[in-house]
Backbone as XML, in Angstrom:
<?xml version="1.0"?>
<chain id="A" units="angstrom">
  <residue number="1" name="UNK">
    <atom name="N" x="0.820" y="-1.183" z="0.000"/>
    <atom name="CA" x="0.000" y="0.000" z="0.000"/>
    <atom name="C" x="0.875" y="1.262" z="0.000"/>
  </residue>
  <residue number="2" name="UNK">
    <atom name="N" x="1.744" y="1.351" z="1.166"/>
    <atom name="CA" x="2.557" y="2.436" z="0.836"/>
    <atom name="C" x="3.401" y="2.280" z="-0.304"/>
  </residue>
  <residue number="3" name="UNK">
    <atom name="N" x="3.936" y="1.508" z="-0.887"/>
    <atom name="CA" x="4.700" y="1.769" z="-2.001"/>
    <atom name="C" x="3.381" y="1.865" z="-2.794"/>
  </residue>
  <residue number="4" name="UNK">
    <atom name="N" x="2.769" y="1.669" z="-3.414"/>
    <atom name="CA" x="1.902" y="1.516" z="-4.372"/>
    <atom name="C" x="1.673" y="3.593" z="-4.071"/>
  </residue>
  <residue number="5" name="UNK">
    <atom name="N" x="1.632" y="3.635" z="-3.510"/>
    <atom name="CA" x="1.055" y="5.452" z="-3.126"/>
    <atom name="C" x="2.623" y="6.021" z="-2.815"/>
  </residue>
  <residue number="6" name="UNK">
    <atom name="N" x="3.237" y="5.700" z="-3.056"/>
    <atom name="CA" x="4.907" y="6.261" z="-3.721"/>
    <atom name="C" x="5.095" y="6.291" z="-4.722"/>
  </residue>
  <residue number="7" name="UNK">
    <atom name="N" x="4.737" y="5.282" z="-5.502"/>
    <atom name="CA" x="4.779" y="4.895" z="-7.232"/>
    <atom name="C" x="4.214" y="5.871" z="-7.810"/>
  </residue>
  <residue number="8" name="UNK">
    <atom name="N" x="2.876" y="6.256" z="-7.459"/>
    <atom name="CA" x="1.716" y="7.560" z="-8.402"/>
    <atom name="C" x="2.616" y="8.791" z="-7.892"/>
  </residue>
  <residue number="9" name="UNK">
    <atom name="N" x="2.612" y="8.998" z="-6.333"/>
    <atom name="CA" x="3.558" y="10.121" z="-6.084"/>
    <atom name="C" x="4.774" y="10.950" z="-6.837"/>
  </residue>
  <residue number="10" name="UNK">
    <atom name="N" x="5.792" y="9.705" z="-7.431"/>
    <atom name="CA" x="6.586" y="9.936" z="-8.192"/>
    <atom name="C" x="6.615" y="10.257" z="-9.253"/>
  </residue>
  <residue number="11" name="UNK">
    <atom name="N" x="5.250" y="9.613" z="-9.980"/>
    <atom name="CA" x="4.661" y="9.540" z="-11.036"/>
    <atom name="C" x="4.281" y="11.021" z="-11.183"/>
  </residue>
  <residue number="12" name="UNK">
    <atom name="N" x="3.213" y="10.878" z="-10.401"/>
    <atom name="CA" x="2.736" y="12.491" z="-10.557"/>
    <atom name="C" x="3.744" y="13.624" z="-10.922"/>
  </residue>
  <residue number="13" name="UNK">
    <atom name="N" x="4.659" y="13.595" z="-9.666"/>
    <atom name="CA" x="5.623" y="14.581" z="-9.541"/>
    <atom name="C" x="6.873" y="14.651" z="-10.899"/>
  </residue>
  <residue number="14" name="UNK">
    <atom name="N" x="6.753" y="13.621" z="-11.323"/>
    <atom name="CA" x="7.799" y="13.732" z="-12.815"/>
    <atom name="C" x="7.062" y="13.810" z="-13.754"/>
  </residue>
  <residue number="15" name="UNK">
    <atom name="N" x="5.521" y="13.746" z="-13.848"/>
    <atom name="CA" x="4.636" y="14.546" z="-14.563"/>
    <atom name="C" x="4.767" y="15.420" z="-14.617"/>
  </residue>
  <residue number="16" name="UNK">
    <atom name="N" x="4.628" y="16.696" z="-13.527"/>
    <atom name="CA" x="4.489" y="17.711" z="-13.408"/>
    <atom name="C" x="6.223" y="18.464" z="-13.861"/>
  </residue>
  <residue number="17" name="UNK">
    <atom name="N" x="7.063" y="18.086" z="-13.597"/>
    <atom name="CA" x="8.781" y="18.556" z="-14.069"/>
    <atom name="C" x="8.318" y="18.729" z="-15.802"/>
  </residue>
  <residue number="18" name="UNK">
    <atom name="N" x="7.905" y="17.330" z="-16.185"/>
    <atom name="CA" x="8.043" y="17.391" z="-17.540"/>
    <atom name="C" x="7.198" y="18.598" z="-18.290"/>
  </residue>
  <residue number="19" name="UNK">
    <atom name="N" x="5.927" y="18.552" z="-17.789"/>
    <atom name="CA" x="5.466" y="19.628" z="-18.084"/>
    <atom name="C" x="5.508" y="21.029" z="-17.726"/>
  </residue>
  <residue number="20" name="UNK">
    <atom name="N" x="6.333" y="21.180" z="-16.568"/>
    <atom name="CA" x="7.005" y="22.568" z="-16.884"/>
    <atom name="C" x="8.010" y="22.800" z="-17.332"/>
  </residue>
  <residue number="21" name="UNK">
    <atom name="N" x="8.555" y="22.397" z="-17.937"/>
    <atom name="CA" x="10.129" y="22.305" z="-18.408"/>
    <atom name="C" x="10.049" y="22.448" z="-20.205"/>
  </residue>
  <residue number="22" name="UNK">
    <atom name="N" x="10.015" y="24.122" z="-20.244"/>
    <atom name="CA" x="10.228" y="24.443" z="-21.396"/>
    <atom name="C" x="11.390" y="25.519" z="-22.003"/>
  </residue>
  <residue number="23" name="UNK">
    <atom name="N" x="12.182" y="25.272" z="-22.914"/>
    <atom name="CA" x="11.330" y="24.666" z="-23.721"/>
    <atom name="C" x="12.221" y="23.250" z="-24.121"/>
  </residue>
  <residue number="24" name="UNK">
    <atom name="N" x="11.954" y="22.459" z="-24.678"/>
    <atom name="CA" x="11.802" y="21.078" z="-25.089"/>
    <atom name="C" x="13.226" y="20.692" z="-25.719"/>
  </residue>
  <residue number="25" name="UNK">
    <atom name="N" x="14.054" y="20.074" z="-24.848"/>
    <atom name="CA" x="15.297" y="19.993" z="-26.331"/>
    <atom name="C" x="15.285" y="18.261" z="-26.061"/>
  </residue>
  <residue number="26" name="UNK">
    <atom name="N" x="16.334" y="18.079" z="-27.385"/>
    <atom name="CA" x="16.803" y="16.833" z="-27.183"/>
    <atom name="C" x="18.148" y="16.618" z="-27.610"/>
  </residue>
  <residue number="27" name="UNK">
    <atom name="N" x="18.699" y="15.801" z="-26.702"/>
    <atom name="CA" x="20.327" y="15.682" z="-26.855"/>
    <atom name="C" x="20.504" y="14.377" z="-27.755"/>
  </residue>
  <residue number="28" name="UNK">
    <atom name="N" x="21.829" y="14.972" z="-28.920"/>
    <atom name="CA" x="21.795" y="13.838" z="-29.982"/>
    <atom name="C" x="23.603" y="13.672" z="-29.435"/>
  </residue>
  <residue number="29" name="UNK">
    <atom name="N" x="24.184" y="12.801" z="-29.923"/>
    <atom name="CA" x="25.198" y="12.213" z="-29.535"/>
    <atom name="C" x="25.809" y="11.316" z="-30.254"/>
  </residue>
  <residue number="30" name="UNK">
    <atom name="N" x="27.283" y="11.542" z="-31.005"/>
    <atom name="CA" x="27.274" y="10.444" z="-32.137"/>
    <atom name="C" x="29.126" y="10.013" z="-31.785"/>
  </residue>
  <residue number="31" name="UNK">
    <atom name="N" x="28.985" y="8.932" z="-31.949"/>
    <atom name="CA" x="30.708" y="8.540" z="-31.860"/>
    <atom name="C" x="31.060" y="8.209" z="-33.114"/>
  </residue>
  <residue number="32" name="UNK">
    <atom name="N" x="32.846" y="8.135" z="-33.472"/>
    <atom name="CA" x="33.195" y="8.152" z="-34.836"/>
    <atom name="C" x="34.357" y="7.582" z="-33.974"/>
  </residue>
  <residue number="33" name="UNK">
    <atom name="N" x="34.951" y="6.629" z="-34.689"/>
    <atom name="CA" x="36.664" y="6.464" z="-34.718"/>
    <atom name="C" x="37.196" y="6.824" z="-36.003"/>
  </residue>
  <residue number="34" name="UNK">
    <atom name="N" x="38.213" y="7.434" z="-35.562"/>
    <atom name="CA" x="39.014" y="8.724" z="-36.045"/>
    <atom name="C" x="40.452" y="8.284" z="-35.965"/>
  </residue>
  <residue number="35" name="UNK">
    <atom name="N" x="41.717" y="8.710" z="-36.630"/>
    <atom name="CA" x="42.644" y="8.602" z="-36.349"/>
    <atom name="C" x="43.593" y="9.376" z="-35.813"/>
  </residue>
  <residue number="36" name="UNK">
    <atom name="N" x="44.070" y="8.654" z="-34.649"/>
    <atom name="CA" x="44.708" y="10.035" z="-33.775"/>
    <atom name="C" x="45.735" y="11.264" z="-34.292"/>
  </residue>
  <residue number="37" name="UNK">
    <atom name="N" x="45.587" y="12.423" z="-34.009"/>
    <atom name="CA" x="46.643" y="12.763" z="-35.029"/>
    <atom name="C" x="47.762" y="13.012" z="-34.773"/>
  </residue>
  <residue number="38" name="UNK">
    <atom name="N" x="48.964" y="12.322" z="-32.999"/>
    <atom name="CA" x="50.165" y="12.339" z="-33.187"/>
    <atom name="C" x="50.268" y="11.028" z="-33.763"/>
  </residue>
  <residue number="39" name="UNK">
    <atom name="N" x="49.594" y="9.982" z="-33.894"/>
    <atom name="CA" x="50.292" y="8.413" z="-34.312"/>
    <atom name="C" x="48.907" y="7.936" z="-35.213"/>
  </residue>
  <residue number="40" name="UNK">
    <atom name="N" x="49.186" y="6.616" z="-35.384"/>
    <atom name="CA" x="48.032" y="5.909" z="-36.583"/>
    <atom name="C" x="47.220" y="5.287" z="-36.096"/>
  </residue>
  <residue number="41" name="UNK">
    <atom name="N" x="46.817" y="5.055" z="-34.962"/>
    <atom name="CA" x="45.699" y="4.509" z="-33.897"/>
    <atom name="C" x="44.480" y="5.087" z="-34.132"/>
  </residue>
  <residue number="42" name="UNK">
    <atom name="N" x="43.555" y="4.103" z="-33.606"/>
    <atom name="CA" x="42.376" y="4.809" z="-34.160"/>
    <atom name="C" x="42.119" y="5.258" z="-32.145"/>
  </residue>
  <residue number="43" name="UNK">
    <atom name="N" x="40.777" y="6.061" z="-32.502"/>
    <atom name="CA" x="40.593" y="6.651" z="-31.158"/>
    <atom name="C" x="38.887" y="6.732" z="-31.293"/>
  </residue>
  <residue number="44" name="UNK">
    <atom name="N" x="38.219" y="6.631" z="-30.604"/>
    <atom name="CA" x="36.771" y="6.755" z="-30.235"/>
    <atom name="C" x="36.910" y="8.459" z="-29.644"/>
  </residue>
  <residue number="45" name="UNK">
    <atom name="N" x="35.597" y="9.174" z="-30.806"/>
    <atom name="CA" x="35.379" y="10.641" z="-29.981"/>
    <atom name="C" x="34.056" y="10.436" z="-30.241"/>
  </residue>
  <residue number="46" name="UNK">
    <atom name="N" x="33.695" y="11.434" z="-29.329"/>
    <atom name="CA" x="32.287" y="11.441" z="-28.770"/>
    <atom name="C" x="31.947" y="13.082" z="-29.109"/>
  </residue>
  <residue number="47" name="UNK">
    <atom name="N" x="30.980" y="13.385" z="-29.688"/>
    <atom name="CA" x="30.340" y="15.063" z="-29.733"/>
    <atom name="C" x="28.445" y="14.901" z="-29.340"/>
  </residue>
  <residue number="48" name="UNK">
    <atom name="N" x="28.528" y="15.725" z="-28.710"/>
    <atom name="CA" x="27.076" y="16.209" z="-28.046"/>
    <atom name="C" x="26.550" y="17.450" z="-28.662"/>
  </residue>
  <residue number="49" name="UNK">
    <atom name="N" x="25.173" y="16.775" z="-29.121"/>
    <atom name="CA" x="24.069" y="18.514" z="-29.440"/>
    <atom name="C" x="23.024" y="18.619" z="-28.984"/>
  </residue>
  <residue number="50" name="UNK">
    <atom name="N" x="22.822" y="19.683" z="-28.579"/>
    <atom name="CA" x="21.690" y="19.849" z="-28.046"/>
    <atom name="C" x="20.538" y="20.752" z="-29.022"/>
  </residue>
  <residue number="51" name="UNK">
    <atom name="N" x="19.530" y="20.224" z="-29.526"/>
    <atom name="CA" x="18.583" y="21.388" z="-30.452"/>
    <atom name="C" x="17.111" y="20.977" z="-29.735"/>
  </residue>
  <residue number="52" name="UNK">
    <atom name="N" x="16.371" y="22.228" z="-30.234"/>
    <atom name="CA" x="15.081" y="22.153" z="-29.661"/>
    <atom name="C" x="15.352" y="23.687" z="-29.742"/>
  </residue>
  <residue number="53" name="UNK">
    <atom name="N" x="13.800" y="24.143" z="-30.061"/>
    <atom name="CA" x="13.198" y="25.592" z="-29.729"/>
    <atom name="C" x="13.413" y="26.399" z="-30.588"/>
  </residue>
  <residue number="54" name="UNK">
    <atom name="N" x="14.107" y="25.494" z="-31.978"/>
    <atom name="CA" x="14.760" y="26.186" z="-32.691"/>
    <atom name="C" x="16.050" y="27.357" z="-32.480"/>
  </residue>
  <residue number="55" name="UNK">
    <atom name="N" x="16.523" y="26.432" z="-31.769"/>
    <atom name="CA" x="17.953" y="26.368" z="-31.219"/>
    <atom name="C" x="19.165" y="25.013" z="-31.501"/>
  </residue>
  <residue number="56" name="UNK">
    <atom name="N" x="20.022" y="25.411" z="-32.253"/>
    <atom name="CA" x="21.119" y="24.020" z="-31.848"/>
    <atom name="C" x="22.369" y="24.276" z="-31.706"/>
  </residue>
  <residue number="57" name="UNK">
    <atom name="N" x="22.892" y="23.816" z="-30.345"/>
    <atom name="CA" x="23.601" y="24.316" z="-29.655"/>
    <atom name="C" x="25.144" y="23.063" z="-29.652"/>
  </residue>
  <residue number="58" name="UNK">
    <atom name="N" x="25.922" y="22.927" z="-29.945"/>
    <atom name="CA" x="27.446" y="22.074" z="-29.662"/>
    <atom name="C" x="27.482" y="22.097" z="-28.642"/>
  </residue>
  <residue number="59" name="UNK">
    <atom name="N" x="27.520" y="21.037" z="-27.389"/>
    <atom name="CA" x="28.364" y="20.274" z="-26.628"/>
    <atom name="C" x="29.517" y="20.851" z="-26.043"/>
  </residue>
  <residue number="60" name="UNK">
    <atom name="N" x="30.233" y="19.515" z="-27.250"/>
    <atom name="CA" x="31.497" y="19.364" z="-27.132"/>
    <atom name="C" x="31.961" y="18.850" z="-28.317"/>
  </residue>
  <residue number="61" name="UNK">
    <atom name="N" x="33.221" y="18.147" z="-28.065"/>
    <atom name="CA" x="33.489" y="16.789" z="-28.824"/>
    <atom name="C" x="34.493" y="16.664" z="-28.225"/>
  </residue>
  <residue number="62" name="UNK">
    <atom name="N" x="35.012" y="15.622" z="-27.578"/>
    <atom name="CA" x="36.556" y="14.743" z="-27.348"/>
    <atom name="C" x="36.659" y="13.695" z="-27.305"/>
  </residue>
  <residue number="63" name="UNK">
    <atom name="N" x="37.862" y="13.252" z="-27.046"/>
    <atom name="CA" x="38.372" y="11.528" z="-27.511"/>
    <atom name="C" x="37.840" y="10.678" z="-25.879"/>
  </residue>
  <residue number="64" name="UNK">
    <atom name="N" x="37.280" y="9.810" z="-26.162"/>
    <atom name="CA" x="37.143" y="8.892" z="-25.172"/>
    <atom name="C" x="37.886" y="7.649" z="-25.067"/>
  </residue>
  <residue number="65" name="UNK">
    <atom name="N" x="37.930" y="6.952" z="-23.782"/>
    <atom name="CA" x="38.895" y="5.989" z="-23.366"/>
    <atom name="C" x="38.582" y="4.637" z="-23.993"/>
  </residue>
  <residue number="66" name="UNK">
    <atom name="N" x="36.837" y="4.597" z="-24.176"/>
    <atom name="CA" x="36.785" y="3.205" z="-25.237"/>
    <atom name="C" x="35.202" y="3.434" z="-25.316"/>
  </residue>
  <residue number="67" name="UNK">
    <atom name="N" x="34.602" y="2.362" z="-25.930"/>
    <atom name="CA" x="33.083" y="3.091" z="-26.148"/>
    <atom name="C" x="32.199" y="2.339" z="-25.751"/>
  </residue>
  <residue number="68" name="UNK">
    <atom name="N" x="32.558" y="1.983" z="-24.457"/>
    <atom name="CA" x="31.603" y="1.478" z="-23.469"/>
    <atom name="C" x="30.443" y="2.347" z="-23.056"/>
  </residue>
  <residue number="69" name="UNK">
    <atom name="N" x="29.240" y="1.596" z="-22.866"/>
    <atom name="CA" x="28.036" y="2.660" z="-22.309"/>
    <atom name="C" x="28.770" y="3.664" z="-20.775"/>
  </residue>
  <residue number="70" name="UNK">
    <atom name="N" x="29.238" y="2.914" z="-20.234"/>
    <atom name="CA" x="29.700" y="3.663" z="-19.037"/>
    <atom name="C" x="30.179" y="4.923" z="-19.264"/>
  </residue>
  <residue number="71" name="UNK">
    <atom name="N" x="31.063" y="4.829" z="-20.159"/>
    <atom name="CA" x="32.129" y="5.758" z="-20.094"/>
    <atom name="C" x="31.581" y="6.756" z="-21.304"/>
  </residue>
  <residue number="72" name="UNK">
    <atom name="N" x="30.488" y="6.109" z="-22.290"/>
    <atom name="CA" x="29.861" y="7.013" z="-22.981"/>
    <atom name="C" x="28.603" y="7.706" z="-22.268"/>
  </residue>
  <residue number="73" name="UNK">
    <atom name="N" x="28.013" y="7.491" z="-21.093"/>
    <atom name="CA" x="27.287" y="7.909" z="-20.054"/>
    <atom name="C" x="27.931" y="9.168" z="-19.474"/>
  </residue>
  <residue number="74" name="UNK">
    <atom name="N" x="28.729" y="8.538" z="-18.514"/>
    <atom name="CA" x="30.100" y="9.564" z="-18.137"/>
    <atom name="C" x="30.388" y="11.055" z="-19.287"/>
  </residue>
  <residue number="75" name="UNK">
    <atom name="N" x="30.697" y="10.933" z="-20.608"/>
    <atom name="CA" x="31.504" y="11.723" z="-21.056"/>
    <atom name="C" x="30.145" y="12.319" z="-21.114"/>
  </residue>
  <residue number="76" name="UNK">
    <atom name="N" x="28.806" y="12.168" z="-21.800"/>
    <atom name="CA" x="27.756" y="12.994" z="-21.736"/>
    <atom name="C" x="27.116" y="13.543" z="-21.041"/>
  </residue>
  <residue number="77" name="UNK">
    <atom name="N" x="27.166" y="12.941" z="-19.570"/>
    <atom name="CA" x="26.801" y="13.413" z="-18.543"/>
    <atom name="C" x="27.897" y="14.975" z="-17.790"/>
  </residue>
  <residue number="78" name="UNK">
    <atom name="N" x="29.186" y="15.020" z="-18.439"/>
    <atom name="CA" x="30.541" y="15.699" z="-18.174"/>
    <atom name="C" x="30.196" y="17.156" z="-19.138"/>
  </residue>
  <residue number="79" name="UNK">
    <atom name="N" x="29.697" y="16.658" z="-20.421"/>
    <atom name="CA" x="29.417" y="17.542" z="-21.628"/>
    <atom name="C" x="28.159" y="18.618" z="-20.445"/>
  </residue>
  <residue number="80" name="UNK">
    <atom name="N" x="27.414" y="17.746" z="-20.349"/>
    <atom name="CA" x="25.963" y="18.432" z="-19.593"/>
    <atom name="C" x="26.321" y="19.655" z="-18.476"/>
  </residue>
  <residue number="81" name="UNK">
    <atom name="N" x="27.563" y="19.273" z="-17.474"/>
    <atom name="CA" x="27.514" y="19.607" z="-16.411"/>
    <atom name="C" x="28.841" y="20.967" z="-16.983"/>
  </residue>
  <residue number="82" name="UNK">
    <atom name="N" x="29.325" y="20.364" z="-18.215"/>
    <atom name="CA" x="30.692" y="21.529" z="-17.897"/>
    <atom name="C" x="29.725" y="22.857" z="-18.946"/>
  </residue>
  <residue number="83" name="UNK">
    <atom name="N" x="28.708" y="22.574" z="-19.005"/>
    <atom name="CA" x="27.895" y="23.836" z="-20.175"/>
    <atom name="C" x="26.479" y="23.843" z="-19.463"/>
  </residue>
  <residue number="84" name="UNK">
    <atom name="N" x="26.442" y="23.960" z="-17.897"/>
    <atom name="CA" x="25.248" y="23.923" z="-17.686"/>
    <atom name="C" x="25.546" y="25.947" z="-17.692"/>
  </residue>
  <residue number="85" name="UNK">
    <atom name="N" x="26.293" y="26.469" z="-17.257"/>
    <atom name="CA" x="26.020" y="27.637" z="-16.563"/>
    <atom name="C" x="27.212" y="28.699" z="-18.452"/>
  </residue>
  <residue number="86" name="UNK">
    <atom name="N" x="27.269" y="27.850" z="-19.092"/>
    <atom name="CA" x="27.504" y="28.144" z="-20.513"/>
    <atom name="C" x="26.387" y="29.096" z="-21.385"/>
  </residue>
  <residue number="87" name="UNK">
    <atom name="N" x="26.451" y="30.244" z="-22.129"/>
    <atom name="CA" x="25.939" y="30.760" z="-22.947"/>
    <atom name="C" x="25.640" y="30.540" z="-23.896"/>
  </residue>
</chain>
């Protein structure tokens, strides 16, 4: 019973975020291996965009350590936080 009336609670309440939270973007995110350019290795980079509102805005882009979800989590979650207070 009490969880069951936590569940809608939460529910509700991330209802209500979503619908005030304008305006609307969505983050696109694409990896490429590339070749590094002091040596001939290839390298995994990662770039982040953000558009919506008729706005599209760059990220980033840098080389990542391998292209695991983790670490592709990590670098986007890094993109988010180092351009939250960004123009």
């Amino acid at each position: 019973m009490i969880r069951s009336a936590r569940r809608k609670y939460r529910e509700q309440i991330a209802t209500e975020i979503c619908d005030s939270f304008n305006p609307r973007v969505v983050l696109h995110w694409y990896g490429k291996l590339l070749r590094n350019v002091t040596s001939s290795d290839l390298v995994d980079y990662l770039a982040a965009i953000v558009s919506g509102a008729g706005v599209i805005k760059v990220l980033g882009a840098r080389k990542i350590q391998n292209g695991t979800e983790k670490d592709l989590i990590w670098n986007i979650r890094s993109f988010r936080y180092s351009n939250a207070y960004a123009s």
